[in-house]
GUDREN-490378 format. One record per residue (C-alpha): residue number from 0; residue in one letter; x negated, y, z negated. Coordinates in nm, 4 decimals, padded with zeros to 6 digits. Layout:
GUDREN-490378
+-----+------+----------+----------+----------+
:  nr : rest :        x :        y :        z :
+-----+------+----------+----------+----------+
: NUM :    A :        X :        Y :        Z :
...
+-----+------+----------+----------+----------+
//
This chain:
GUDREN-490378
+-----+------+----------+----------+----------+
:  nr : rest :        x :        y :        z :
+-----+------+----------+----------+----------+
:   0 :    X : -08.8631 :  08.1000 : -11.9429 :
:   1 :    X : -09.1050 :  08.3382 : -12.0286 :
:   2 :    X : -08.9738 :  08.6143 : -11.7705 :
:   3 :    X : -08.6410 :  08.6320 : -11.9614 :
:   4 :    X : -08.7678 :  08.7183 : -12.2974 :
:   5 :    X : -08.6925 :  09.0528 : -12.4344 :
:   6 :    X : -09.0126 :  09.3096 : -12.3971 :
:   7 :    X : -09.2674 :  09.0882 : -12.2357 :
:   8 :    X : -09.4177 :  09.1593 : -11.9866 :
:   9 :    X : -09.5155 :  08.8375 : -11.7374 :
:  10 :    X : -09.7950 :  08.9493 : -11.4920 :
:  11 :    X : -09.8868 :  08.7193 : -11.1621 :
:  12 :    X : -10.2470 :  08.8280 : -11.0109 :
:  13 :    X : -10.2822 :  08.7798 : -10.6438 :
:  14 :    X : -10.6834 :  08.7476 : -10.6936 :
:  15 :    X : -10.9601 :  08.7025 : -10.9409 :
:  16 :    X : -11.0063 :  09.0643 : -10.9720 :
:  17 :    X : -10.6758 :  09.1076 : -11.0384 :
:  18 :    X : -10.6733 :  08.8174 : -11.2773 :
:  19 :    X : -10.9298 :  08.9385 : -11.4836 :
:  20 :    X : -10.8217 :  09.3500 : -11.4798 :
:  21 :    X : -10.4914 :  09.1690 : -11.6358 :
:  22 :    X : -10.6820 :  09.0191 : -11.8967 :
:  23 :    X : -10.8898 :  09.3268 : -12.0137 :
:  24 :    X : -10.5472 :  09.5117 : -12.0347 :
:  25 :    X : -10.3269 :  09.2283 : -12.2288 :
:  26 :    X : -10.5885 :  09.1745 : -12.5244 :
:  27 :    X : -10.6554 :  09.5704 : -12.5184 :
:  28 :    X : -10.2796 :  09.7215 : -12.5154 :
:  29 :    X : -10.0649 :  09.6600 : -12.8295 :
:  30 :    X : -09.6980 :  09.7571 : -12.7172 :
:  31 :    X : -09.5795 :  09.4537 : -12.5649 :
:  32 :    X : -09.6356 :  09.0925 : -12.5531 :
:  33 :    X : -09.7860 :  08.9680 : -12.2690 :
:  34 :    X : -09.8304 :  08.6555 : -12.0575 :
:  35 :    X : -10.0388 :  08.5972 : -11.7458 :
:  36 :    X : -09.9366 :  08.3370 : -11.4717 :
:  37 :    X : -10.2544 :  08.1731 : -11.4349 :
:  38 :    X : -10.2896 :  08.1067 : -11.0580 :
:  39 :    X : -10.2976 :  07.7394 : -10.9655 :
:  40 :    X : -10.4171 :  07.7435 : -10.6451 :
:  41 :    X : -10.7777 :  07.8733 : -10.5601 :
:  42 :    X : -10.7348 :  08.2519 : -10.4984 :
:  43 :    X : -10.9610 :  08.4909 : -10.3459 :
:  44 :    X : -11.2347 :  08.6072 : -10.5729 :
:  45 :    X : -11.1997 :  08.9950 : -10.4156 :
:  46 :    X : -10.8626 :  09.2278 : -10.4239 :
:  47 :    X : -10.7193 :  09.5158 : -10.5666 :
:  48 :    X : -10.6870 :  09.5379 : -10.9488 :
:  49 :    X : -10.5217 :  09.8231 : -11.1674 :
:  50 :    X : -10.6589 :  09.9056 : -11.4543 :
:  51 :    X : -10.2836 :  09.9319 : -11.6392 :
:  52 :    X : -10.0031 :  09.7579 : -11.6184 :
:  53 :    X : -09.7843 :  09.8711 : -11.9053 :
:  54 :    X : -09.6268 :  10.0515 : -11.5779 :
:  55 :    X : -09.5308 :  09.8006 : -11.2984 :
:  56 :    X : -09.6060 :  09.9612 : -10.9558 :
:  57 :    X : -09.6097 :  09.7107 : -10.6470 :
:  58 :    X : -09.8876 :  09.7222 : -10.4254 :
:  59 :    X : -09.7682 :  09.7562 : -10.0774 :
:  60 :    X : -09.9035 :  09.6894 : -09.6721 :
:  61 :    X : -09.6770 :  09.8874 : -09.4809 :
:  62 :    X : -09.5118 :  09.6236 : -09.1773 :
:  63 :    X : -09.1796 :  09.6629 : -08.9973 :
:  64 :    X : -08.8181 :  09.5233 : -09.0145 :
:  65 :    X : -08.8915 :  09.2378 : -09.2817 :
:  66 :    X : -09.0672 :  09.3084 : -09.6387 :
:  67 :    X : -09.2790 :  09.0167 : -09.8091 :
:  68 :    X : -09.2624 :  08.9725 : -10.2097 :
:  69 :    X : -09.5500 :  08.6911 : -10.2638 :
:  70 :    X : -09.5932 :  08.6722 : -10.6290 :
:  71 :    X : -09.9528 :  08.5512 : -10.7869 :
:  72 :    X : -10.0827 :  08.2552 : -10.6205 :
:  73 :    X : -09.8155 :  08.2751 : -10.2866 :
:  74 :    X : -09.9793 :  08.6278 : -10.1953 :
:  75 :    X : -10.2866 :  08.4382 : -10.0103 :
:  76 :    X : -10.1641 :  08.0954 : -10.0138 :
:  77 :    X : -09.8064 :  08.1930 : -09.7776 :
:  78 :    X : -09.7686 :  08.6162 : -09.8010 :
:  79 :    X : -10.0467 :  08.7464 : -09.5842 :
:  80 :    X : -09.9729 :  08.4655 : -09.3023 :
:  81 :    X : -09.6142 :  08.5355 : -09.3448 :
:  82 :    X : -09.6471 :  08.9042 : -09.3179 :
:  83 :    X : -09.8646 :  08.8312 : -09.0382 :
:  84 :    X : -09.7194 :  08.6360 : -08.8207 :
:  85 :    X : -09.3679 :  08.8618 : -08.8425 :
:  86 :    X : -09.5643 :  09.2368 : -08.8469 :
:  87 :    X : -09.4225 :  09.2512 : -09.1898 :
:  88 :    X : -09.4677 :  09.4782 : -09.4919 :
:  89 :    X : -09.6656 :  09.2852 : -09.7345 :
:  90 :    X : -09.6275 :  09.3485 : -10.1124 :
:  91 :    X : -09.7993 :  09.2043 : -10.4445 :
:  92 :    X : -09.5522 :  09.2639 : -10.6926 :
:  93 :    X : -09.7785 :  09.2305 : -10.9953 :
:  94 :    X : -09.5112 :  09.0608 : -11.1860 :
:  95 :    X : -09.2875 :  08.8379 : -11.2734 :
:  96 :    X : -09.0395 :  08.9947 : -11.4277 :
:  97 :    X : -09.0736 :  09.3780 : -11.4545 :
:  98 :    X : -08.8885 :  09.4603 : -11.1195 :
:  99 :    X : -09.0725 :  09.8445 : -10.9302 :
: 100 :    X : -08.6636 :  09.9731 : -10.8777 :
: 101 :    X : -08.7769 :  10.2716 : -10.7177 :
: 102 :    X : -09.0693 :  10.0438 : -10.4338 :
: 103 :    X : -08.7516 :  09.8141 : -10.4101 :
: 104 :    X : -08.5288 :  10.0695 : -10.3130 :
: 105 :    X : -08.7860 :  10.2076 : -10.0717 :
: 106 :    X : -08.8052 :  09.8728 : -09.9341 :
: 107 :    X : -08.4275 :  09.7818 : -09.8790 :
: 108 :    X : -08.4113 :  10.1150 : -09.6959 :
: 109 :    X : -08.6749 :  10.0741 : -09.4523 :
: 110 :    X : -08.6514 :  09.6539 : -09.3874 :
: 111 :    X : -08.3389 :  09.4548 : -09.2330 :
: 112 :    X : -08.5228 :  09.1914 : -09.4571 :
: 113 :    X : -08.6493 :  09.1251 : -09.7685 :
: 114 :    X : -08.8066 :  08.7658 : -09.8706 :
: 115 :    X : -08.9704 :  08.6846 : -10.2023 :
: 116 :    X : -09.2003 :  08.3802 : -10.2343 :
: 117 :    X : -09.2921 :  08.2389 : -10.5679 :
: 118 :    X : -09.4781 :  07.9198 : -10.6925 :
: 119 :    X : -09.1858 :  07.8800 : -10.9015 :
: 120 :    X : -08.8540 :  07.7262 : -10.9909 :
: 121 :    X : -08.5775 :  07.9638 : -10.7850 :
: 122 :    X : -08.3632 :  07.9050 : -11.0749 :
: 123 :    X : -08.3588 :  08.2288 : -11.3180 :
: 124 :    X : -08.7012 :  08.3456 : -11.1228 :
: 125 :    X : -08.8367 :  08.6836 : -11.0026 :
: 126 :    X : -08.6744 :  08.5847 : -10.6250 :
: 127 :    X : -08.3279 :  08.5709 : -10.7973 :
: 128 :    X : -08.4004 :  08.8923 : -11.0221 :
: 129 :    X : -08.4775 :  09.0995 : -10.6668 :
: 130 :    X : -08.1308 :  08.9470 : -10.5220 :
: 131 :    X : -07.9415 :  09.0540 : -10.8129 :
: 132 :    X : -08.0954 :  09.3955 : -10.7645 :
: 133 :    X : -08.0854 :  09.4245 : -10.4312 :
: 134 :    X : -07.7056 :  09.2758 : -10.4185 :
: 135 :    X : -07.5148 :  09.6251 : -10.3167 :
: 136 :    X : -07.7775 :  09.7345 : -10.0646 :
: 137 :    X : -07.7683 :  09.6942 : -09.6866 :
: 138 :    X : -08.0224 :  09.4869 : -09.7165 :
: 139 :    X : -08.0343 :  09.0597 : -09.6312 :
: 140 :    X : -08.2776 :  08.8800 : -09.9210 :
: 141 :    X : -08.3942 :  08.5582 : -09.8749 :
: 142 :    X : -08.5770 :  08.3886 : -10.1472 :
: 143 :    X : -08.8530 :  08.1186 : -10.1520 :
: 144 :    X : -08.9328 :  07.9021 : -10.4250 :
: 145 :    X : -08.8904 :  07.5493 : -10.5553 :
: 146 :    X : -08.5760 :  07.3597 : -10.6571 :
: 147 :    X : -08.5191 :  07.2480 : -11.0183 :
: 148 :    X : -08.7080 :  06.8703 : -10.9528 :
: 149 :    X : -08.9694 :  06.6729 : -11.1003 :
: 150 :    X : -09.2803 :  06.6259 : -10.8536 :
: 151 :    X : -09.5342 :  06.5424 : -11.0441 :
: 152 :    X : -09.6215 :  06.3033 : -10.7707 :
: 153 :    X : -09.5373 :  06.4645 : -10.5173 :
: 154 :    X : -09.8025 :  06.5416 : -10.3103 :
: 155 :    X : -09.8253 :  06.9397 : -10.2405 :
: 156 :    X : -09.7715 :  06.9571 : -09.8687 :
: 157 :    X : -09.4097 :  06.7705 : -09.9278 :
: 158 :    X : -09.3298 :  06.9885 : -10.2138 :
: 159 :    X : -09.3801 :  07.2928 : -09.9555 :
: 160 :    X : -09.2242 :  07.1464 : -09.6603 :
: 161 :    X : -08.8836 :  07.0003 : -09.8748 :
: 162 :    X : -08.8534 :  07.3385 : -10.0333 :
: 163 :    X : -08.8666 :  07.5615 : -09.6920 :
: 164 :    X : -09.2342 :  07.6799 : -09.8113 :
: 165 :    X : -09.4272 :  07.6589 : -09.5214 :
: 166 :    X : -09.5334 :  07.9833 : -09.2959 :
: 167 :    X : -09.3437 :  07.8048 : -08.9773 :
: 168 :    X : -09.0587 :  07.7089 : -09.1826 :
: 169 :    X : -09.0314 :  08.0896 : -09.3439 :
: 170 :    X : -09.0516 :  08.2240 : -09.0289 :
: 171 :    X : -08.8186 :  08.0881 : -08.8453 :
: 172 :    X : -08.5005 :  08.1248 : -09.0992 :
: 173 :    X : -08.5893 :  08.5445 : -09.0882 :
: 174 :    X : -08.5821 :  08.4696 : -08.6808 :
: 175 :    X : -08.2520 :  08.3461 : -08.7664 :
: 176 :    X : -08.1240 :  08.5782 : -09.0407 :
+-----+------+----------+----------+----------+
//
């Protein structure tokens, strides 16, 4: 897994912008290796972008009582309607595997609630990396993602609705949390 090798840096864009600002920076900057999670969903064409990303800084939508992580393509696709529908705190968190400690702490202090959605196996993942963080704060973390099975033909809307991904789904189990 790419987010577990030493000094790389794994970046997830939320939008084309972003997608191509990480880009410019990876084939410019020379101090670390660096990988791009190339969205695999359509994304929107418009967002914010940084310009750098040697620094990991999460972009944040201030909410109430429950924080959203929705890394790269689960920003638009589950995030925003997420964060939506519960008045949440909705954040991009730029990467996969660089962790913002100090927007995390922020976060644990301010939410009852924490969730992280990814477009990924849960297994080793950025949702399990923000747990394992998170684990001696006052803070409840519940992570979405996929479980460690083949579904290549699986059709998408079953992969979401077996693995808890779906906006009704997600918001019901922080209802119940």
């Amino acid at each position: 897994m790419i987010s577990n090798l030493p000094n790389w840096i794994y970046l997830a864009p939320t939008n084309l912008a972003e997608e191509k600002a990480m880009m410019k920076w990876a084939i410019k900057q020379r101090k670390h290796p660096a990988a791009i999670k190339m969205p695999t969903k359509a994304v929107p064409e418009n967002g914010d972008a940084q310009a750098d990303y040697s620094k990991i800084k999460y972009q944040i939508k201030p909410g109430k009582d429950v924080a959203v992580l929705a890394l790269g393509d689960m920003y638009a696709m589950l995030g925003e309607k997420v964060a939506h529908e519960l008045g949440a705190t909705l954040v991009n968190p730029v990467s996969a595997n660089i962790l913002d400690k100090d927007a995390l702490d922020k976060l644990a202090k301010e939410n009852k609630v924490i969730i992280t959605i990814e477009d990924n196996v849960l297994d080793g993942g950025f949702g399990e990396k923000v747990a394992s963080y998170l684990g001696d704060q006052d803070v409840k973390v519940l992570n979405y993602g996929q479980k460690r099975v083949y579904t290549d033909q699986t059709p998408l809307k079953d992969i979401l609705k077996d693995n808890r991904l779906t906006v009704e789904q997600i918001v019901e189990d922080v209802k119940n949390a």
